[in-house]
C-alpha positions in Angstrom: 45.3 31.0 3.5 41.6 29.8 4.5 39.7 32.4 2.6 35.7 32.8 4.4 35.5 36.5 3.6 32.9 35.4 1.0 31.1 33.0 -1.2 31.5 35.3 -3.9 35.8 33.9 -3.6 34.5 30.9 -5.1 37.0 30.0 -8.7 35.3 27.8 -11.7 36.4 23.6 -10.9 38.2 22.3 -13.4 34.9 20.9 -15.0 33.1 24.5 -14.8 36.2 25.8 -16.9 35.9 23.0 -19.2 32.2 23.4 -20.2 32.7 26.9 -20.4 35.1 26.3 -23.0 33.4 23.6 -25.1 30.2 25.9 -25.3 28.3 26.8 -27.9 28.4 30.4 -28.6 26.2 33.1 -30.2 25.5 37.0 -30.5 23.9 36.9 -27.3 22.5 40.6 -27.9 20.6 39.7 -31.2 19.8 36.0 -29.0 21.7 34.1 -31.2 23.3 32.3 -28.5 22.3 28.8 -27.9 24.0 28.4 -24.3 21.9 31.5 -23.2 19.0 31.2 -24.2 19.2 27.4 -22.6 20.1 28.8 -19.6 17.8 31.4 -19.8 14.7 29.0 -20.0 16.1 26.6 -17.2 16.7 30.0 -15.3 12.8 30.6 -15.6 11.9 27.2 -14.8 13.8 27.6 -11.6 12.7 31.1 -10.4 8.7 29.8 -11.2 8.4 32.8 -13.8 7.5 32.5 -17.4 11.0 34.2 -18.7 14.2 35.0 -17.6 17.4 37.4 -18.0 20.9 36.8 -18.6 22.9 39.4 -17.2 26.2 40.0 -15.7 25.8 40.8 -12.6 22.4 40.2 -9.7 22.9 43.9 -8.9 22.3 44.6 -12.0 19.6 42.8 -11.7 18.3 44.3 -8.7 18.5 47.6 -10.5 16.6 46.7 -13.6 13.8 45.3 -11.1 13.6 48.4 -9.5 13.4 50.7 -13.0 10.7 48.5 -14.6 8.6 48.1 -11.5 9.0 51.4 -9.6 7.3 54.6 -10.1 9.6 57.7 -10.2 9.2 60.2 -7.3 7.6 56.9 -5.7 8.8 55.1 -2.2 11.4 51.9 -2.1 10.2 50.2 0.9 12.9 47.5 2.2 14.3 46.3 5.1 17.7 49.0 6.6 20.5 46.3 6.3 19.2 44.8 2.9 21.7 45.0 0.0 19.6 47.3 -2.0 19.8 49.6 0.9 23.4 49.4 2.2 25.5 48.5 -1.0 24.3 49.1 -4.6 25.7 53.0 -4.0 21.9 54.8 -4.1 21.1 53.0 -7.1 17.1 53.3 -6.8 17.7 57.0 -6.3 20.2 57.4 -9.4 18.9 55.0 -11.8 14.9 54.7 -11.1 13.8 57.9 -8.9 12.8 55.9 -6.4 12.8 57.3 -2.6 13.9 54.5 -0.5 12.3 53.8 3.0 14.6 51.3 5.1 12.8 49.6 8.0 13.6 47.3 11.0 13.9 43.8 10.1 14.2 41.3 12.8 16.9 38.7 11.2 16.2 40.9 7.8 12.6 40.3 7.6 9.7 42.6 7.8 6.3 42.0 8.9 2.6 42.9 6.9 2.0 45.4 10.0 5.0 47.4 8.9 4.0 47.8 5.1 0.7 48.8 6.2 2.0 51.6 8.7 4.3 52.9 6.4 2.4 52.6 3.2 0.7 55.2 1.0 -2.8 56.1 2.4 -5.3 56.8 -0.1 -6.3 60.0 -1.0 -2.9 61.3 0.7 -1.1 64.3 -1.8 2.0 65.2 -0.2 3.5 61.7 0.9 5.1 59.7 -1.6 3.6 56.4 -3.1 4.7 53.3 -2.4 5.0 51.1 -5.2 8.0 48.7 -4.7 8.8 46.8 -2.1 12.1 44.7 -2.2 12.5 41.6 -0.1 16.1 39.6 0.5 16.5 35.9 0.7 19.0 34.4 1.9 19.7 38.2 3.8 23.2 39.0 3.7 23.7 41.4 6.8 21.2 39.7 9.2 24.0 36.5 8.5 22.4 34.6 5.6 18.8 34.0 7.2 16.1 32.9 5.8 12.7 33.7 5.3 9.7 31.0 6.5 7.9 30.5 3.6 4.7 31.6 5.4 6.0 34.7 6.7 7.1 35.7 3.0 3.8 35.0 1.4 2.4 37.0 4.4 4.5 40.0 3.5 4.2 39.9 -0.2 0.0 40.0 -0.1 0.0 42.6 2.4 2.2 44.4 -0.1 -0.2 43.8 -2.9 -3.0 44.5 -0.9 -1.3 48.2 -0.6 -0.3 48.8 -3.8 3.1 47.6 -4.7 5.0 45.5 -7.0 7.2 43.4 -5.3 10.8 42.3 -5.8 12.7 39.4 -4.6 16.7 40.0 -4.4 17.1 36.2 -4.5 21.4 36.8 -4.2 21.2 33.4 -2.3 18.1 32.2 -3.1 19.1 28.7 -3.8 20.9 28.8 0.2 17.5 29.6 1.2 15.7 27.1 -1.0 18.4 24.1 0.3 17.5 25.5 4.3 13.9 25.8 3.8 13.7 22.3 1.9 11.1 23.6 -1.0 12.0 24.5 -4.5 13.3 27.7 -5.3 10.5 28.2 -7.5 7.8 28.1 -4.8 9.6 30.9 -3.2 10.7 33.1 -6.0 7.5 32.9 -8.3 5.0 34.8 -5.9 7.0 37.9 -6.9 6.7 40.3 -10.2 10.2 39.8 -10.4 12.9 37.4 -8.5 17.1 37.8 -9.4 19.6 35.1 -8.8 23.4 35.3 -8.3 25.3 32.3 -10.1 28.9 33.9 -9.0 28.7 33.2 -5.0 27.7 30.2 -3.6 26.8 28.2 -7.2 30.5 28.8 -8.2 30.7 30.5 -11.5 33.1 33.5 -12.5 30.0 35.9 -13.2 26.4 35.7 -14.0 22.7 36.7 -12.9 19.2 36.2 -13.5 16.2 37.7 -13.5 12.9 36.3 -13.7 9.4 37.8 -14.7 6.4 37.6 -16.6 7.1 38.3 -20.6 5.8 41.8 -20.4 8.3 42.4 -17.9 11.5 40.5 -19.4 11.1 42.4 -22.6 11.0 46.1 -20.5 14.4 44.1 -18.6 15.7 43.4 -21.7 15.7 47.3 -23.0 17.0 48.1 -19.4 19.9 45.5 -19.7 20.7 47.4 -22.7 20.6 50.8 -21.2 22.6 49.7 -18.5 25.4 48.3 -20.7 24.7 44.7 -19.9 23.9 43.5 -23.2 27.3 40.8 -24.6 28.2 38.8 -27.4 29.7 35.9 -27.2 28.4 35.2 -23.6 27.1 31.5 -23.7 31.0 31.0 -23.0 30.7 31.9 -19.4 26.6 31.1 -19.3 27.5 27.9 -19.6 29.0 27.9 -16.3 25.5 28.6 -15.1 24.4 25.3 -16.6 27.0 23.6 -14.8 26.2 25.2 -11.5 22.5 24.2 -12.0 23.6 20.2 -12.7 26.5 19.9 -10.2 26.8 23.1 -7.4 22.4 23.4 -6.4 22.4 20.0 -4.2 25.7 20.7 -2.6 25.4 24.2 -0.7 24.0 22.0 2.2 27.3 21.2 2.4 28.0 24.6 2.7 25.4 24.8 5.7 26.8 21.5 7.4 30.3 23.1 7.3 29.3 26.7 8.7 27.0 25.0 11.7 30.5 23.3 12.9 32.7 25.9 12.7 30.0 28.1 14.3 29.7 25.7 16.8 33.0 25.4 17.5 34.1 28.9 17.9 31.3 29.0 20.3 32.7 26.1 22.5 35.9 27.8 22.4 34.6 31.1 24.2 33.8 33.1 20.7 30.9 35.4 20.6 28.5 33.5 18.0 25.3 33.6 18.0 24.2 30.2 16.7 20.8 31.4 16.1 21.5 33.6 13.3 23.2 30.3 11.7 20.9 29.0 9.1 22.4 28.9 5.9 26.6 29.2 5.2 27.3 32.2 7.4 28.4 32.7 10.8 29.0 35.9 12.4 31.6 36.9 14.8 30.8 39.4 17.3 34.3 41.4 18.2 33.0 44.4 19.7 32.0 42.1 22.7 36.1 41.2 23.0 37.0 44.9 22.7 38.3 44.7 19.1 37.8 47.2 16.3 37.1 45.3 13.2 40.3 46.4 11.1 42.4 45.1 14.0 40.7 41.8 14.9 40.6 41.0 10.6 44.4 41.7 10.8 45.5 39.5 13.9 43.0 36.7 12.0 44.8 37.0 9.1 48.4 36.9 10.9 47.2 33.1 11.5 46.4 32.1 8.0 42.1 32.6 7.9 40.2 35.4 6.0 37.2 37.2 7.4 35.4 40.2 6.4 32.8 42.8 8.2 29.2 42.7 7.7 28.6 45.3 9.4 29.8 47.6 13.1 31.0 45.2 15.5 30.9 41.9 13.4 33.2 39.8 11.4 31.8 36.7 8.9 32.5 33.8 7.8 31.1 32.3 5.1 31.8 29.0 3.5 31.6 27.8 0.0 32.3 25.1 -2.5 36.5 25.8 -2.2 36.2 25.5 1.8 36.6 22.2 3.0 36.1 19.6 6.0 40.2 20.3 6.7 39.7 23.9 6.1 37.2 24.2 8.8 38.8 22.2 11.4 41.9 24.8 11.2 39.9 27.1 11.3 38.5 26.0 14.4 41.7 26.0 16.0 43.3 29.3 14.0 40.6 32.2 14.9 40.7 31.4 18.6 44.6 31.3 18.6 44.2 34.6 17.0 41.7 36.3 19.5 42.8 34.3 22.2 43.7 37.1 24.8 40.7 38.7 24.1 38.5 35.3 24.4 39.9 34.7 27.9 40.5 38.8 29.1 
């Protein structure tokens, strides 16, 4: 089975697994633990911020942000299809009493003209104030786009201008980093605080960061606590990190190379893809335009051996990732228009 559901399917290599187990270990909660705070400082290095966070999962992450940068009864203001928004189950509301605000992105981004026409005016009593807004890159529902770097420092001073603190959910930040051809750091360290996902595309079994000045890590710190995410013995899977940092960073443009083919392949094959929406290790399959529901056209995929998941009404995705290969792609090629072949040609 060719499994593109996600890059989040990704298993430790043989050498992740053995680093993992020839780590040195700690009491990670008292920070004891040599392999996390290692990780920890190269984490920092590589989100341009003076400290960083261990945790378990970038959610998490993206939660803590929220709590020790939002102001309760205040406004969330973030793009409708971000993550934040669509799948961390009303977290800002729950967690931080944050009111969230979802707006029209075009490919996931937002522009400075929308902050300021939906931010908080002064002198205004009844509206809420916006104080954090949340920005995705790579942006999982738009198809893994990415942010120009000039549009992003665009949007982040218009948000300062108006107020708010401002949070990067940086999931895939290292996709966007490879596509955009600057350091992660140069993208990440304009924002209060930046999270990065080591389990999807960087290979590891779990693992976040988040990144902030040291006033901030220490409030992340307590909320990592409240949340449950404090651990023991954790540099054995932090040092799975470390290993994605030396060996898995470089590589995702394989990742890219390998979803631009099978993109455009599906496309010279009659498939509904839109190849400009392929910019990172995503491509999107539009089967609403071949008259499928989703659950149907994921079943008849499957049938021929290939996995794909929704991203949302309408579209199926595939993503690729560091256990997808040259050969997996070429069937692939050949399997997904077998599959939704009376519909290509109908």
């Amino acid at each position: 089975m060719i499994d593109l559901r996600s890059d989040t399917q990704t298993k430790p290599s043989q050498a992740m697994r053995q680093a993992m187990a020839n780590a040195e270990v700690g009491d990670e909660q008292e920070r004891e633990d040599p392999t996390v705070l290692e990780l920890e400082r190269r984490g920092a290095e590589l989100l341009g911020h003076e400290e960083a966070v261990y945790l378990p999962t970038a959610m998490m992450g993206n939660q803590i942000a929220l709590a020790i940068l939002g102001e309760r009864g205040g406004e969330l203001i973030v793009e409708q299809g971000a993550h934040i928004m669509v799948a961390e189950l009303g977290g800002a509301a729950f967690h931080s009493g944050l009111q969230t605000r979802g707006l029209p992105g075009h490919r996931g981004r937002l522009s400075p003209r929308q902050l300021r026409e939906a931010g908080w005016t002064e002198g205004g009593f009844w509206g809420p104030r916006a104080s954090v807004l949340a920005i995705e890159n790579t942006h999982n529902t738009a198809g893994g786009t990415v942010w120009p770097l000039d549009e992003l420092r665009a949007v982040v001073a218009a948000g300062r201008e108006l107020g708010m603190r401002v949070h990067l959910d940086g999931a895939r930040l290292v996709n966007a980093a490879v596509a955009s051809g600057v350091p992660p750091s140069e993208i990440a360290g304009q924002f209060d605080t930046a999270t990065l996902c080591l389990s999807k595309g960087l290979g590891c079994p779990l693992g976040a960061l988040i990144g902030g000045s040291r006033e901030l890590m220490l409030r992340a710190r307590m909320e990592k606590h409240r949340f449950g995410g404090a651990m023991r013995q954790a540099g054995i899977v932090a040092a799975a990190g470390l290993y994605a940092l030396d060996h898995n960073v470089e590589r995702l443009a394989e990742d890219h190379v390998r979803a631009r083919r099978l993109a455009e392949g599906w496309a010279a094959a009659g498939l509904p893809v839109d190849l400009e929406l392929v910019e990172t290790n995503f491509v999107q399959l539009n089967v609403a335009v071949l008259g499928l529901a989703e659950g149907e056209a994921i079943d008849r995929i499957r049938e021929h051996g290939v996995l794909l998941s929704q991203t949302r009404p309408g579209t199926l995705r595939a993503v690729t990732h560091l256990d997808i290969g040259d050969d997996d792609v070429e069937q692939a090629l050949e399997l997904v228009p077998q599959a939704l072949g009376a519909h290509v040609h109908a």
